[in-house]
C-alpha positions in Angstrom: -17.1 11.4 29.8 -14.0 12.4 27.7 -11.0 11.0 28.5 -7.8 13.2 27.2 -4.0 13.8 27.6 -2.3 16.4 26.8 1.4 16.0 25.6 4.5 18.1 25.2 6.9 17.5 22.5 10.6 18.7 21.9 11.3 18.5 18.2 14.3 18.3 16.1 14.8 22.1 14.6 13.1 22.6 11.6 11.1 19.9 11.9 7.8 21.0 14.3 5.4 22.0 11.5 6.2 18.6 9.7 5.1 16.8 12.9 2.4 19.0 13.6 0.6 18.1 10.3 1.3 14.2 10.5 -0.3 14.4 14.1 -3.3 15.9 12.8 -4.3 12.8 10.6 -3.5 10.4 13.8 -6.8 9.0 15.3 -7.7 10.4 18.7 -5.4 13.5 18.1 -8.0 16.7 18.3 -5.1 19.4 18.4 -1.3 19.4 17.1 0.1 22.9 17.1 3.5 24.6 17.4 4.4 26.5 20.3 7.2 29.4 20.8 9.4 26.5 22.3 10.7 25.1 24.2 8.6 22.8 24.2 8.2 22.9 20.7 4.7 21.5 20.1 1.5 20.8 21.7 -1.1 17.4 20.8 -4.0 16.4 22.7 -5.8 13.4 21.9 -9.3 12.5 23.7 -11.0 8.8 23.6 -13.9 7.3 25.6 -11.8 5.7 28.4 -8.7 5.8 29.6 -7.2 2.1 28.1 -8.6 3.6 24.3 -6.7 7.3 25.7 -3.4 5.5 26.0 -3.3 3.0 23.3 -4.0 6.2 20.7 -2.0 8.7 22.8 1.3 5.7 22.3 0.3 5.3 18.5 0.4 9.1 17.8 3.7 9.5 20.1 6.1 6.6 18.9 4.7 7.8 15.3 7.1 10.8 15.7 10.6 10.3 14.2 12.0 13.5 15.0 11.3 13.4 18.5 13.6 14.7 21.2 11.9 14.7 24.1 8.0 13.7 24.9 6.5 14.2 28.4 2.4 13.0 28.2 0.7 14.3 31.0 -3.0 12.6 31.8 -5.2 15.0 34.0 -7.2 13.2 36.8 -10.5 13.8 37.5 -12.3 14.1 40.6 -15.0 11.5 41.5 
């Protein structure tokens, strides 16, 4: 099973494509793309368990400088 969170960034103007690419070399990041904002841009990183999830999806997120506003959101899944 594939654990994965899905997180929505608010970005300094100007600034989203910048973040998008430096995202994409992160480990556990599988897709950092601009949106027609707001929010500004989309990551979602996947790992094997939930503890290896957070630890990556904290790395990629404190990694962005020109951050405004991040909200992660983890989806549950049903036993």
């Amino acid at each position: 099973m594939v654990a994965r969170a899905y997180v929505l960034f608010d970005i300094v103007d100007g600034k989203s494509e910048q973040v998008a690419q430096a995202l994409q070399d992160k480990p556990g990041v599988v897709i950092a793309e601009q949106l027609e904002g707001p929010p500004d841009l989309i990551m979602v990183t996947e790992a094997s368990d939930l503890p290896h999830l957070a630890k990556l999806t904290v790395q990629a997120i404190t990694s962005v400088e020109a951050m405004i506003h991040g909200l992660r959101l983890l989806p549950v899944q049903d036993p």
